[in-house]
Structure formats: C-alpha cells, structure tokens
Backbone as numpy.savetxt, mean C-alpha at the origin, in Angstrom:
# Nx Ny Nz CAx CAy CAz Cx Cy Cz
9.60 -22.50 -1.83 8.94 -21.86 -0.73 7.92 -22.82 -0.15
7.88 -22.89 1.23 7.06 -23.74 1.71 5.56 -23.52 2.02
4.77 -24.14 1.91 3.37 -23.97 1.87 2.71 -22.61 2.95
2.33 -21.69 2.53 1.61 -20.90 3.29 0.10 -20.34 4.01
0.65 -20.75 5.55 -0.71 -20.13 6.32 -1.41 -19.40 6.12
-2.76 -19.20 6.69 -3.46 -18.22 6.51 -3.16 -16.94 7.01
-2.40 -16.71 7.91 -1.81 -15.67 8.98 -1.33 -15.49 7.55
-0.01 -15.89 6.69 0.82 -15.60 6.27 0.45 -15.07 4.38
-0.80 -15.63 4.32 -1.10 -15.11 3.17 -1.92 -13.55 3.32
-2.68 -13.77 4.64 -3.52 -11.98 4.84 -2.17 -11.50 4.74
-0.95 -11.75 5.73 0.14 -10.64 5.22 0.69 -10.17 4.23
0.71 -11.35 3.43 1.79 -11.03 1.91 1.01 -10.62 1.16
-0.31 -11.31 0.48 -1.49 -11.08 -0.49 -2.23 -9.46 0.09
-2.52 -9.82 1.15 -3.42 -8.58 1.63 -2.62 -6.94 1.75
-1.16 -7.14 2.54 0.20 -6.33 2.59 -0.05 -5.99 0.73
0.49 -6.78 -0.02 0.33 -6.57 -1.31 -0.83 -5.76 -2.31
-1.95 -6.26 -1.89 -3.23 -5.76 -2.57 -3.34 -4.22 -2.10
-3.24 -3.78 -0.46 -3.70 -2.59 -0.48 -2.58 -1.58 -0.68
-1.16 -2.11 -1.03 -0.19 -1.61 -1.86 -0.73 -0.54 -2.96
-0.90 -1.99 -3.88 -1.16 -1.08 -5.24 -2.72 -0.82 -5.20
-3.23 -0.85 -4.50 -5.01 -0.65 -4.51 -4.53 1.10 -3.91
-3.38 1.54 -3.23 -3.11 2.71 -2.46 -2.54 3.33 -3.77
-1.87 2.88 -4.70 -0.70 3.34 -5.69 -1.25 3.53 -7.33
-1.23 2.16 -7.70 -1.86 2.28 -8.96 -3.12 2.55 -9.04
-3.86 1.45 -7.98 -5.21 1.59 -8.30 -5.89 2.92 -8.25
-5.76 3.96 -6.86 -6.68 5.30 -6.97 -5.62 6.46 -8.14
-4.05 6.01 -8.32 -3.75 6.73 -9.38 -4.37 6.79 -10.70
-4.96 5.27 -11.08 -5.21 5.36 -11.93 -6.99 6.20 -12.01
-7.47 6.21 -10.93 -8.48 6.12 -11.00 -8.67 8.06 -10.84
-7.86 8.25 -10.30 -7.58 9.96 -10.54 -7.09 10.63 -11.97
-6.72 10.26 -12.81 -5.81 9.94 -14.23 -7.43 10.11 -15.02
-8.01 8.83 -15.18 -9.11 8.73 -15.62 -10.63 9.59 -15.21
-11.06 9.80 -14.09 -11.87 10.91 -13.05 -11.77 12.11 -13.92
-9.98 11.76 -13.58 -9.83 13.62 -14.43 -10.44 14.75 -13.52
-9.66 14.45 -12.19 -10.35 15.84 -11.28 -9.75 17.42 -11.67
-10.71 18.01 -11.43 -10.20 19.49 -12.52 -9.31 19.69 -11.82
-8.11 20.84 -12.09 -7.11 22.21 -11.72 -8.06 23.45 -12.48
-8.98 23.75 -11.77 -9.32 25.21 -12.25 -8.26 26.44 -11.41
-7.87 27.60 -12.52 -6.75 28.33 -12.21 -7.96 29.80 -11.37
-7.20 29.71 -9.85 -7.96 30.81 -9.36 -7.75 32.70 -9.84
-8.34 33.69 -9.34 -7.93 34.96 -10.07 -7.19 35.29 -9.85
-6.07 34.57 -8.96 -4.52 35.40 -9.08 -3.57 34.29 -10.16
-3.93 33.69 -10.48 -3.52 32.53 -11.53 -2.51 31.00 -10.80
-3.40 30.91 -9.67 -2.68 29.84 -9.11 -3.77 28.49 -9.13
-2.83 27.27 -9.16 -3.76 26.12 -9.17 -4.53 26.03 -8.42
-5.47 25.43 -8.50 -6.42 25.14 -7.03 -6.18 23.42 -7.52
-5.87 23.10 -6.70 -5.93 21.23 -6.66 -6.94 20.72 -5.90
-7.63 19.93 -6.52 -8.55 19.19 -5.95 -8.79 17.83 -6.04
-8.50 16.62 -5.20 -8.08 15.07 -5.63 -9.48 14.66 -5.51
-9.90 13.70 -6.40 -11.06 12.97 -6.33 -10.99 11.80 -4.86
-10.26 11.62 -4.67 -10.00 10.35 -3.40 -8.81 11.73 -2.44
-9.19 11.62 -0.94 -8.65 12.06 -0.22 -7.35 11.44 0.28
-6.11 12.54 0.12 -4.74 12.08 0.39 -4.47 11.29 1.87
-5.75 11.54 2.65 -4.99 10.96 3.75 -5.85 9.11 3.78
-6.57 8.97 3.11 -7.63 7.99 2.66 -6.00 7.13 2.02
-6.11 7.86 1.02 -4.72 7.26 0.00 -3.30 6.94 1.31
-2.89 8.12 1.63 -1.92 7.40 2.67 -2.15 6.38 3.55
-3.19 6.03 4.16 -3.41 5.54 5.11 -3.71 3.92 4.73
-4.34 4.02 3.43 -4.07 2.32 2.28 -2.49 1.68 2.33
-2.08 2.80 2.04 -0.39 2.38 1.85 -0.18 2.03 2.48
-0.21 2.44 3.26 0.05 2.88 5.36 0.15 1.27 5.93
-0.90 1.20 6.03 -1.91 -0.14 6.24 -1.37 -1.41 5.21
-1.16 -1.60 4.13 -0.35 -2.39 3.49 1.23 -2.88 4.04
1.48 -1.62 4.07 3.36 -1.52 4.47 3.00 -2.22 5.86
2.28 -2.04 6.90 2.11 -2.37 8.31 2.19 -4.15 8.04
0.92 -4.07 7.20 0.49 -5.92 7.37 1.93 -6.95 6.75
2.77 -6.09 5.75 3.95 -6.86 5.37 5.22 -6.72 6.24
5.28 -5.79 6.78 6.05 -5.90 8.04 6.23 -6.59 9.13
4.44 -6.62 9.77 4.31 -7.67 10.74 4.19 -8.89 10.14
4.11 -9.40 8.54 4.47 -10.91 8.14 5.94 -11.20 8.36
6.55 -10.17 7.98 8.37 -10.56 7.73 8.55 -10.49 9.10
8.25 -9.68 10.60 8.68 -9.91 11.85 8.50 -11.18 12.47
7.36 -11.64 12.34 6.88 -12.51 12.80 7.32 -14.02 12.15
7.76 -13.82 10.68 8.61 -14.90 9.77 9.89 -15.09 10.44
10.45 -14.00 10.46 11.78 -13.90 11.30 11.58 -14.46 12.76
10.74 -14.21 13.17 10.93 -14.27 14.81 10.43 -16.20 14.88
9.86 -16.50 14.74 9.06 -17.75 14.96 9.91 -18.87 13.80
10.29 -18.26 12.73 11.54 -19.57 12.29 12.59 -19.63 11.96
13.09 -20.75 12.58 14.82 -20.69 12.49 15.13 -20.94 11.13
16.53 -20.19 11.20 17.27 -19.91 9.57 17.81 -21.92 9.77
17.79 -22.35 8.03 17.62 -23.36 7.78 19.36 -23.94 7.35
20.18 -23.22 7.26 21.40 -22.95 7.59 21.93 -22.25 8.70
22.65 -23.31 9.70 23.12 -22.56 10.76 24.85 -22.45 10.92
25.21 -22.95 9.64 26.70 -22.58 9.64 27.04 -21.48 9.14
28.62 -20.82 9.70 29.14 -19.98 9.38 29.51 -19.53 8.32
C-alpha cells in the first residue's frame, strides 16, 4: 500500500475510530454504567440508556460517512494500476 495523505488517513483512521468509539466503545461503557431496567406497575421494562441512541447513531453515522467519502474519492482521483482485460 502506498504511502498515505492526510485527507486519506482522517478518512480511514478517523472513519475507523468513530466506528468502534459508536460500537464497542459506548457498548462497553453501557455494560459497565450498568444503566438500570426498573420494572414499571404493570410489569413492563422501562429502558433507560446511559448515552443517547441518537448521540450513538449519529457516531456511527459519521464514521460510515468519512469512509465512504475516502473510498469515493480513492476511486474517483486514481486510476486502476492494471488496465488490461
């Protein structure tokens, strides 16, 4: 693999980090928190997340975006290094 830009490392490294910073990292950090399920008086869960789901989607979100626009922009700006059939 050939040496990589700075454009090209915020995509892959950064695309990457807020991956699992969206996945493992607040999973784990909900796991450990240990946010309660207290059962209300008709006996149903009440769920309550220590980190907000749309906080959490929107990490992912934002990851998936920045590795996308690395691979478009990889694709678009260099030619394939084999051009035979």
């Amino acid at each position: 693999m050939s040496e990589l830009t700075t454009v090209e490392r915020v995509g892959l490294y950064g695309g990457a980090a807020l991956l699992l910073i969206g996945t493992v990292g607040m999973g784990l950090l909900e796991i450990i928190a240990g946010a309660p399920h207290p059962v209300s008086g008709e006996g149903q869960v009440v769920h309550e997340t220590l980190i907000s789901l749309s906080v959490r989607s929107y990490t992912i979100l934002l990851g998936l975006i920045l590795m996308a626009t690395y691979g478009i922009t990889n694709l678009a700006t260099k030619p394939p290094k084999d051009t035979s059939i």
